[in-house]
ROFI-300860 format. One record per residue (C-alpha): x, y, z; residue in three letters. Coordinates in steps of 0.2 Angstrom, whole numbers, plus 2048, in hexadecimal, padded with zeros to 3 digits. Layout:
BEGIN
XYZala;...
# end
This chain:
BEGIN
C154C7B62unk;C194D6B56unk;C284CBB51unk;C374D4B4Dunk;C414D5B3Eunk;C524D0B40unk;C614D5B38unk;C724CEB3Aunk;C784D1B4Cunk;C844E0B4Eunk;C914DDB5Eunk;C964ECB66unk;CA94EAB6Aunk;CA74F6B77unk;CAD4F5B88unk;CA8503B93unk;CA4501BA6unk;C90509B9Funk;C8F4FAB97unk;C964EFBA3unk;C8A4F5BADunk;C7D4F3BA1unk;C78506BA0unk;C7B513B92unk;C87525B92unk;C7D532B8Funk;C85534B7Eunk;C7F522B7Bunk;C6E529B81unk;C6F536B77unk;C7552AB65unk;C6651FB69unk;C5852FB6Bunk;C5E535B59unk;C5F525B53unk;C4C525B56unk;C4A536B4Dunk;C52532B3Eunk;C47521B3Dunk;C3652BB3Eunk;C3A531B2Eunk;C3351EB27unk;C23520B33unk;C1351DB2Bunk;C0C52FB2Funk;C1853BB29unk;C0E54AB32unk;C0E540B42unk;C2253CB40unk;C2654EB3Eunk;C1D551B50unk;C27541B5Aunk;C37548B53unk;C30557B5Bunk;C2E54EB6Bunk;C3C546B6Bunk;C48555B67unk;C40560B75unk;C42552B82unk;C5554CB7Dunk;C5C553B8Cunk;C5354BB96unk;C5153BB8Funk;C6753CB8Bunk;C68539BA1unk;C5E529B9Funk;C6B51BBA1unk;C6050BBA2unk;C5D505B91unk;C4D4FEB98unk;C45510BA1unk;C4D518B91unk;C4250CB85unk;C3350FB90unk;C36524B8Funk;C3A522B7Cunk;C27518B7Bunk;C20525B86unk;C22532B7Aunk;C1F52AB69unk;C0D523B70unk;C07534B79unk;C0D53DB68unk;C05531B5Dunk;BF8526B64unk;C02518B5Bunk;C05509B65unk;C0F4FFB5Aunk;C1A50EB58unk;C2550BB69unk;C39505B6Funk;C3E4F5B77unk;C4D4EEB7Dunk;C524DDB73unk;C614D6B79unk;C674D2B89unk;C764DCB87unk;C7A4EEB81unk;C874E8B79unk;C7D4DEB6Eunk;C744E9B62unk;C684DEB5Bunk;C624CAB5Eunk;C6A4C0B50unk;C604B8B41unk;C664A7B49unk;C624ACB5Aunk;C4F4B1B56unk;C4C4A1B4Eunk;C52499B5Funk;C454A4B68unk;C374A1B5Bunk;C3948FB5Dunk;C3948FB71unk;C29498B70unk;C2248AB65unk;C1F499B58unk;C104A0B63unk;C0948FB67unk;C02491B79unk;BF5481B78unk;BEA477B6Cunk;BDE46CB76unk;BCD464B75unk;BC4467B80unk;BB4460B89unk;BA745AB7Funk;BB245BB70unk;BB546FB6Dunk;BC6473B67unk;BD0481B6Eunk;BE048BB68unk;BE8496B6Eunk;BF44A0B68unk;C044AEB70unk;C084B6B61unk;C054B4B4Cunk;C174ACB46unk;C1C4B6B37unk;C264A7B2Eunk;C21496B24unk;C2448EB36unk;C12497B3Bunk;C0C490B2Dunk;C0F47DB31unk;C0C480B43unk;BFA484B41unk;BF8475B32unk;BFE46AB40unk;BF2471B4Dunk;BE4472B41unk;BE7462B3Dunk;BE545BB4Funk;BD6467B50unk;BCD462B42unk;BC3457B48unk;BBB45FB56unk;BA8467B55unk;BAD47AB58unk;BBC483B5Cunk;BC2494B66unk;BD149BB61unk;BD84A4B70unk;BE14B5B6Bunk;BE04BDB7Cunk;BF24BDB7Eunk;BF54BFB6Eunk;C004CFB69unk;C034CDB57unk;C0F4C6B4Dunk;C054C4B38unk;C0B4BAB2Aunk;C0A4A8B26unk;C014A3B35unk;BF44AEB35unk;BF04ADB23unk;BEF498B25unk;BE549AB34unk;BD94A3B29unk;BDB498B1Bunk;BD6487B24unk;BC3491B2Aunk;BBB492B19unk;BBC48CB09unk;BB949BAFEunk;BC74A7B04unk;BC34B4B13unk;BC74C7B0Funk;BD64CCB19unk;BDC4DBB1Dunk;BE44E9B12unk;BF44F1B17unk;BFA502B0Funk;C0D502B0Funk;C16514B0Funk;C26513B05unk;C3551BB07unk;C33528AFAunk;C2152DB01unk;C16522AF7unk;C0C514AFBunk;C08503AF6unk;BFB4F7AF8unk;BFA4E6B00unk;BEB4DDB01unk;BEF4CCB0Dunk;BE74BCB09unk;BE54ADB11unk;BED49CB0Cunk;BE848CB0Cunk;BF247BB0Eunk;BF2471AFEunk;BE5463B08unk;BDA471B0Aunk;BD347AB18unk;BCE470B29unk;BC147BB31unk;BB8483B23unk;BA447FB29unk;BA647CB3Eunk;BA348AB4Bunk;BB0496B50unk;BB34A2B5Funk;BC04ADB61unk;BC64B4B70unk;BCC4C7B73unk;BD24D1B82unk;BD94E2B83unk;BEC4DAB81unk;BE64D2B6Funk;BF24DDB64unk;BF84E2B52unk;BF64D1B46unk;BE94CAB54unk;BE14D8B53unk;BDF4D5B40unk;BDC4C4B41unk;BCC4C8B4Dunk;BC64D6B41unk;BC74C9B31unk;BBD4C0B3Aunk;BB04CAB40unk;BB04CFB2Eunk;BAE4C2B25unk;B9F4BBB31unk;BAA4ABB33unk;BA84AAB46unk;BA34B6B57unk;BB04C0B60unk;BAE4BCB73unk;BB74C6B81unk;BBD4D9B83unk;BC14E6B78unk;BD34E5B71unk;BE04F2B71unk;BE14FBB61unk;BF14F8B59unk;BEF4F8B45unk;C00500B3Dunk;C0C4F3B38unk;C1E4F2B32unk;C234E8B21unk;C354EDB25unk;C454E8B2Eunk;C424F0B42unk;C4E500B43unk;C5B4FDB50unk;C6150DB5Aunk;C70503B62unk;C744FDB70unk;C684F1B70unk;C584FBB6Funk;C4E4F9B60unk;C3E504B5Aunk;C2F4FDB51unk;C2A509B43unk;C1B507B3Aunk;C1B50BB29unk;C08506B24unk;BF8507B29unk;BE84FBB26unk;BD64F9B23unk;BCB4EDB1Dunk;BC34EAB0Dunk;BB34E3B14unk;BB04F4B1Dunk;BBC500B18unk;BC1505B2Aunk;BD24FCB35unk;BD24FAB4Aunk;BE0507B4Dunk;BDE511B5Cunk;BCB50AB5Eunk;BCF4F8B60unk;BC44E8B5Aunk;BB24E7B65unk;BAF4D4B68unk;B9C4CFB64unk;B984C9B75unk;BA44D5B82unk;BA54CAB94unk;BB54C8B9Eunk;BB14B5B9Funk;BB44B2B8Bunk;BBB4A0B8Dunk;BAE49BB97unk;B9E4A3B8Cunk;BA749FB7Cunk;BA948DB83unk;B9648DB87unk;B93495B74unk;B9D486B6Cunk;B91479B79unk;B8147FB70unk;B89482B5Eunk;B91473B5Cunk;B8C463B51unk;B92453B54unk;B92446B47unk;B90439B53unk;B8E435B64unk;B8F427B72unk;B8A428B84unk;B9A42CB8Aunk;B9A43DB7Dunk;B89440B82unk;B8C441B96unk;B9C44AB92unk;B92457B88unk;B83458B92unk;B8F45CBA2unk;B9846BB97unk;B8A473B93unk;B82471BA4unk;B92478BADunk;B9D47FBA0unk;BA8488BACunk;BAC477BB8unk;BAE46EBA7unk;BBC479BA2unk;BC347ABB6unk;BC2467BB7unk;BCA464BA5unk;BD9471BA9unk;BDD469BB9unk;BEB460BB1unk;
# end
């Protein structure tokens, strides 16, 4: 999840019937559409800002009669990514009200923590192969201590498939962790060029950490898992590791979004928010990034789960086995796809 960046909540002491109704005036329209124009003026492609403001100014009178904050959102993302090609660069709506103009500080970390900071499953499965799966990169030291935790129960397992298929971003501590625990000499992440708000740049080159016990994984097999919804920090996360060699890339071919944001996410009012990238990235291993082209898996097949699951079978070493591991391993690797049915049929 491209998490946002909250600031303190603004409540709108407004009472209007649009707003009882949940739909915007057109003035209000209209306050949000410049709102967006006057926030492209941070976007990381100056040349390319100067064309949605374009856009955006040629279309207000239409836009300006869309009322739901939702179909106004959508109209708003329509234009930036046909102008732009950028996917990151879009409008949302983010509270459940419009007279709510942004979620609260203490309201996100409510959210965060009910999404178990983009914990969707850790697992052994069959024939001891680990598997973790992950919604979204949390940004904060909570990611961080999530995936120590699920390392930690994974850590004994004999390979392991990281599952980012419905992963849509996010970056930060949990990414940089997860790296950390697969090697113990430190992988090359990726680089991000910030633009700053007097036109220059800087440099950040991102680098994993490692818990002070040391990493957890650092010599077993890895598969990671992509699909055309893997996004943004997932997207980075799959590229590090194609890379770096560290493990094999199974599924389809991801989406393509590689401009970030290291800054608070512009509010337009009303509730809708815009996300702005301000930088742009590659990697130092090959000088090139995944925007607009996407990451290519090694091995493209809709079934990744279930090849991956078969590649961890043949890979994996055990350190010791007993007649009850070995009938469970020989029927996994005779039948991977009823091996993962049967273990899933909770």
């Amino acid at each position: 999840m491209r998490r946002l960046l909250i600031a303190n909540a603004l409540a709108l002491c407004l009472t209007s019937q649009a707003f009882a109704a949940e739909e915007l005036t057109s003035k209000q329209a209209g306050q949000v559409v410049d709102a967006l124009v006057g926030q492209m003026n941070d976007y990381a492609y100056p040349a390319k800002a100067q064309q949605v403001r374009a856009a955006l100014k040629s279309q207000r009178t239409r836009l300006i009669q869309i009322h739901d904050r939702q179909a106004l959102a959508e109209a708003l993302t329509a234009i930036t990514l046909e102008t732009s090609g950028d996917q990151h660069l879009k409008v949302s709506v983010a509270t459940a009200s419009a007279q709510v103009a942004r979620v609260s500080d203490a309201d996100q970390a409510l959210i965060d923590q009910r999404l178990a900071y983009g914990l969707m499953a850790v697992r052994r499965l069959p024939a001891n192969i680990g598997y973790l799966k992950l919604r979204y990169f949390e940004q904060t030291q909570a990611g961080a201590d999530l995936i120590d935790a699920a390392m930690g129960l994974l850590q004994h397992t004999d390979a392991l498939i990281i599952d980012l298929r419905e992963n849509t971003g996010g970056g930060g501590a949990s990414d940089e962790r997860l790296l950390g625990h697969l090697s113990k000499t430190p992988l090359a992440m990726t680089r991000i060029h910030w633009r700053t708000p007097d036109g220059g740049e800087t440099v950040e080159q991102r680098q994993p950490t490692v818990p002070s016990s040391g990493p957890l994984y650092a010599d077993k097999p890895v598969f990671v898992l992509t699909a055309h919804r893997t996004f943004s920090a997932a997207e980075a996360f799959a590229y590090d590791i194609q890379a770096n060699k560290r493990g094999v890339l199974i599924g389809t071919k991801t989406r393509g979004g590689g401009n970030p944001a290291n800054r608070p996410t512009p509010g337009l009012g009303f509730g809708l928010v815009a996300f702005v990238p301000n930088g742009w990235t590659e990697h130092p291993l090959t000088g090139k990034g995944w925007e607009g082209v996407g990451v290519k898996p090694d091995v493209e097949t809709e079934a990744a789960l279930t090849e991956a699951y078969r590649r961890a079978l043949a890979a994996a070493k055990p350190l010791v086995s007993t007649p009850r591991s070995e009938k469970e391993r020989a029927d996994a690797i005779a039948n991977p796809a009823a091996a993962l049915a049967a273990d899933q049929a909770l």
